[in-house]
C-alpha positions as CSV (number, residue, x, y, z in Angstrom):
1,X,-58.2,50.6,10.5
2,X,-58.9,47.9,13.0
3,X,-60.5,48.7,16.6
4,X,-58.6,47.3,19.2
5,X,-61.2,49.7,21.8
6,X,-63.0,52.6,21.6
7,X,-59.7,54.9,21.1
8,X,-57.2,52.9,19.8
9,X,-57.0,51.8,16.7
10,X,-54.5,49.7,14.0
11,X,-53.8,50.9,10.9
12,X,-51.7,50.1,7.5
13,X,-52.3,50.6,3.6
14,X,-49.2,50.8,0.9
15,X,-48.3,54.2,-0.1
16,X,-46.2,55.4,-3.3
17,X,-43.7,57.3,-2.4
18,X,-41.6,59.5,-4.5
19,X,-38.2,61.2,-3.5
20,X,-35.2,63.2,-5.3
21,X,-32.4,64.4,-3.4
22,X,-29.5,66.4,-4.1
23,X,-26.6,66.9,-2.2
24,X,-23.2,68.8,-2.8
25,X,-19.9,68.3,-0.9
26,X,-16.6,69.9,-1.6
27,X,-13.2,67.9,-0.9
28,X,-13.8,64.7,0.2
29,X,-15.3,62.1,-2.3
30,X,-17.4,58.9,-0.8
31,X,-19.7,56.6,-1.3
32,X,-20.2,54.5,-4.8
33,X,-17.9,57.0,-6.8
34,X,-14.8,56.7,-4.4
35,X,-13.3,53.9,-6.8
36,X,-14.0,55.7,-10.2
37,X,-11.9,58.9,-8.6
38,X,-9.1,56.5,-7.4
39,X,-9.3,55.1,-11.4
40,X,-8.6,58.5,-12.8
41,X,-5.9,60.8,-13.0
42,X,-6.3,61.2,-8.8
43,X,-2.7,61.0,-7.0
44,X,-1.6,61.5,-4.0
45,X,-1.6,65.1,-4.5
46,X,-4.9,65.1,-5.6
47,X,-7.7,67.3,-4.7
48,X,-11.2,66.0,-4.9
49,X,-13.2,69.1,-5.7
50,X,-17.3,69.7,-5.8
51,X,-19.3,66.9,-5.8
52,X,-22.8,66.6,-6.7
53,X,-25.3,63.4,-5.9
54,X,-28.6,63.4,-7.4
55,X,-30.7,60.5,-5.6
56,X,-34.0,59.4,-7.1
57,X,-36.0,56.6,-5.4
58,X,-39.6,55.4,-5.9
59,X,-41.1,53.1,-4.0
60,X,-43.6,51.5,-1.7
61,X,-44.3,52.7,1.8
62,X,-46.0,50.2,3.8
63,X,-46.8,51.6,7.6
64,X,-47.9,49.9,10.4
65,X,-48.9,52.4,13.3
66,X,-50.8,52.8,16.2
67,X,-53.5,55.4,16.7
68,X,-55.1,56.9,19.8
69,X,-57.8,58.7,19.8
70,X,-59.0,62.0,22.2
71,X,-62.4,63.3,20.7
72,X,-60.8,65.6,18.6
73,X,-57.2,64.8,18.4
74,X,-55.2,61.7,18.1
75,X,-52.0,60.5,18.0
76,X,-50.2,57.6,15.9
77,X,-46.9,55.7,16.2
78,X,-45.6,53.0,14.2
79,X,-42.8,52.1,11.3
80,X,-42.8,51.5,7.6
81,X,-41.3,48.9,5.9
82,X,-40.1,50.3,2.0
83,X,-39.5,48.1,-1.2
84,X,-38.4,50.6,-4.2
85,X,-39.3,50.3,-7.4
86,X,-36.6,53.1,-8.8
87,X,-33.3,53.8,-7.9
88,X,-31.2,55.6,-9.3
89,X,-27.8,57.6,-7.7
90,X,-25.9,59.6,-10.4
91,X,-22.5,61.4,-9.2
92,X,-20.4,64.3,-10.7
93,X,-17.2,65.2,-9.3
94,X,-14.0,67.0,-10.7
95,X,-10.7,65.9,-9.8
96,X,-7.8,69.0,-9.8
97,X,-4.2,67.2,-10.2
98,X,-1.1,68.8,-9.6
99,X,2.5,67.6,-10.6
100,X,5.4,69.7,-11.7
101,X,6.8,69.8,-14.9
102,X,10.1,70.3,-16.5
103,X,10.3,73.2,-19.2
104,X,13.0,72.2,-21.5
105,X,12.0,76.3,-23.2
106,X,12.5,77.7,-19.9
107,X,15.0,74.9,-18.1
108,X,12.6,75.8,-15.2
109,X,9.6,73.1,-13.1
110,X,6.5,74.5,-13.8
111,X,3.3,73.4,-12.1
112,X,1.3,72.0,-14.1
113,X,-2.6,71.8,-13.2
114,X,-5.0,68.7,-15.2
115,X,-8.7,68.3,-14.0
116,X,-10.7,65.7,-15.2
117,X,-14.7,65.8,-14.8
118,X,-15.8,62.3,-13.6
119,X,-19.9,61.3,-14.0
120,X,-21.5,57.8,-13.1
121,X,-24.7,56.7,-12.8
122,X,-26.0,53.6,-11.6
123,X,-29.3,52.3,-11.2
124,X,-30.9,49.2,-9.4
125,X,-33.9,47.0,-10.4
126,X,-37.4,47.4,-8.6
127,X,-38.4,45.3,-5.7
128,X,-34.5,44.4,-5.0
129,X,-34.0,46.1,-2.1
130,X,-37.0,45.4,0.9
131,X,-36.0,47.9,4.4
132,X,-38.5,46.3,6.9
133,X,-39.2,48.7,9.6
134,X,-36.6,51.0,9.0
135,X,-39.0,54.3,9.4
136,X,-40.0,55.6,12.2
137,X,-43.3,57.2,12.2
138,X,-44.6,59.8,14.2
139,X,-48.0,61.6,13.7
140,X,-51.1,63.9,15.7
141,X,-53.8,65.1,13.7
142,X,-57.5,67.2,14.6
143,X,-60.8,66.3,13.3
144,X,-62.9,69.3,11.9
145,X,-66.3,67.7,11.8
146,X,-68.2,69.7,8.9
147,X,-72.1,69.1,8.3
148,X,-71.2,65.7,5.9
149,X,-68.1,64.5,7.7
150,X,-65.0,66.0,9.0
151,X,-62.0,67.2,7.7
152,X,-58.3,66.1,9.4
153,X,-55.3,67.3,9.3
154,X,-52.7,65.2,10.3
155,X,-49.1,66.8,10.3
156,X,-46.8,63.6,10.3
157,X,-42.5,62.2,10.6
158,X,-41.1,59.6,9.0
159,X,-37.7,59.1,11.1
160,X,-35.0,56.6,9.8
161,X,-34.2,54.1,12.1
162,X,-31.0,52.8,9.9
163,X,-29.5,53.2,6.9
164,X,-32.2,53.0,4.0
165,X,-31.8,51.6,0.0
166,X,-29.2,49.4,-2.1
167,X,-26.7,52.1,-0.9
168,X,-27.4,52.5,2.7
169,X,-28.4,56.5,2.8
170,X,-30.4,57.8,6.0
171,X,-33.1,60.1,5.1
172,X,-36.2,61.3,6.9
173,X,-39.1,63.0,5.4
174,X,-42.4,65.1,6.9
175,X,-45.5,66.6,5.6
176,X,-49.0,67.2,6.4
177,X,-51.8,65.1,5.2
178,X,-55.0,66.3,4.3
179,X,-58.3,63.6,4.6
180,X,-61.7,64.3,4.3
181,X,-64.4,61.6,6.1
182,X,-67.8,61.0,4.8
């Protein structure tokens, strides 16, 4: 980093960052699928059952943060700006349709049930999408000097500030980070 003073310091560097999500809801389709359902069999007395997103993103973290240091301890603020170099969202859904039916055997309506299992994928290309400063980050660490240098452990936030990727999804991540100083 660069040394504004004796405690407070700049620092940056590129980081490759790689995430997969998955999330599940049950009756209410959005996001990038919503037109594929309203395509299908889907009426108005359609129910949208379980639906699955996988999200897989790789990409570059670039941080800008702040760090203030206490003998031991320190502190860093800052934000990350993220260009990805994968993306890909893939959706699967059922759709349960309902409509009633005349029997001619029977002279009776029945109700007659037709579900149809509806998968898309879609990927975009690497370095479309740039989100500058859209992270928040938030870290302390301690400094375990050892006989040839120290050891730190830095437990660390990455907040969003705004909706992140080609698709506008707010995600977050933590961890601790483990460096050893020579």
């Amino acid at each position: 980093g660069y040394m504004l003073s004796d405690r407070i310091s700049v620092n940056s560097g590129v980081l490759l960052a790689n995430h997969d999500m998955n999330t599940q809801t049950t009756g209410v389709l959005e996001g990038f699928m919503k037109a594929e359902a309203d395509n299908s069999i889907r009426e108005d007395n359609a129910y949208v059952g379980n639906t699955d997103t996988q999200i897989q993103l790789i990409g570059l973290d670039i941080p800008l943060n702040v760090q203030i240091n206490f003998d031991r301890f320190f502190i860093s603020t800052g934000v990350s700006s993220l260009v990805y170099l994968k993306q890909k969202y893939t959706e699967d859904f059922y759709v349960e349709n309902t409509s009633s039916v005349f029997n001619s055997e029977t002279n009776k309506y029945e109700t007659l049930y037709m579900y149809e299992n509806v998968s898309n994928s879609k990927s975009e290309d690497a370095f479309r999408t740039f989100d500058f400063a859209k992270l928040l980050n938030i870290s302390f660490g301690y400094k375990l000097p050892l006989k040839k240098g120290s050891l730190i452990f830095e437990p660390y936030a990455k907040i969003p500030t705004g909706n992140l990727t080609s698709y506008d999804i707010s995600y977050g991540y933590g961890g601790l980070v483990l460096k050893y100083r020579f």
